[in-house]
C-alpha positions as CSV (number, residue, x, y, z in Angstrom):
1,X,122.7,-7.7,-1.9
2,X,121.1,-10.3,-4.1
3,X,119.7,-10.5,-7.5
4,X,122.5,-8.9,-8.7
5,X,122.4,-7.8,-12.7
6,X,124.7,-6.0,-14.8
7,X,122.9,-3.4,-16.8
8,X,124.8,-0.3,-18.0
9,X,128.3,1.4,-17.8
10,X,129.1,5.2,-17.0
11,X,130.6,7.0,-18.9
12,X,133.3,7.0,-16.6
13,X,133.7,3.1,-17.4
14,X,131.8,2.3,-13.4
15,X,129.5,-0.9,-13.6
16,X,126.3,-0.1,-13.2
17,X,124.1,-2.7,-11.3
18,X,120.6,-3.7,-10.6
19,X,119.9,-5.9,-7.5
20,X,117.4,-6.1,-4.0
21,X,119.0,-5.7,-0.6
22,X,119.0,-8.5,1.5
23,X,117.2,-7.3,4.0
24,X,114.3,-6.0,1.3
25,X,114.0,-8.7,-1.2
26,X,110.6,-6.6,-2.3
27,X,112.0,-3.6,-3.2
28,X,115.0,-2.8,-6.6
29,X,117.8,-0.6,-6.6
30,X,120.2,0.9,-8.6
31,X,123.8,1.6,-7.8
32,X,127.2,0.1,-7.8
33,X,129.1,-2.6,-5.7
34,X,130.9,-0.6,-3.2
35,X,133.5,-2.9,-4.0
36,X,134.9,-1.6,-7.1
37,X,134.3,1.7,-6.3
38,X,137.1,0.9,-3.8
39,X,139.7,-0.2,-6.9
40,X,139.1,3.0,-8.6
41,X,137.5,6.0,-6.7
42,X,138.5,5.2,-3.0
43,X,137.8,8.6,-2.0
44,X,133.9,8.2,-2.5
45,X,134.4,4.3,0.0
46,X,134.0,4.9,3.9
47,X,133.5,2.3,6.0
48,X,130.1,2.2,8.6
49,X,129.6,-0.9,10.8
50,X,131.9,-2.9,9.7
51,X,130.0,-2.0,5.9
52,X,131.0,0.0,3.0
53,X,129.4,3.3,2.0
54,X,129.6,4.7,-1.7
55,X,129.4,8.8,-1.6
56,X,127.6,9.0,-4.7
57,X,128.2,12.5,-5.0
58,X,132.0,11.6,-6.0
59,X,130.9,9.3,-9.0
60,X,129.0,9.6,-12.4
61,X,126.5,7.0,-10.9
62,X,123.0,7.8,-8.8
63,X,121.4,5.7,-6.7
64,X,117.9,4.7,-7.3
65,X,115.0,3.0,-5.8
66,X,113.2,1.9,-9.1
């Protein structure tokens, strides 16, 4: 990921992050860094090519193309 910005909270206290893949520097997301998720939902982390995965489903957070 790059372009990484801050811009909300849940209201589960989960940082809430704006950024552009790597691999897609045209298009923006929304999400979280699978990262933390790991420190404090590690039930919604698994691990795909060596990469991790956020089940969204298992947090207050969507992802979003915007």
């Amino acid at each position: 990921k790059t372009n990484i910005n801050l811009i909300d909270t849940s209201k589960s206290g989960i940082n809430i992050y704006e950024y552009n893949y790597k691999w897609n520097k045209h298009d923006k997301y929304r999400g979280v860094m699978a990262q933390e998720i790991l420190e404090s939902h590690p039930n919604a982390i698994d691990k795909r090519f060596g990469y991790y995965a956020v089940d969204y489903d298992k947090i207050d957070v969507n992802f979003e193309r915007i």
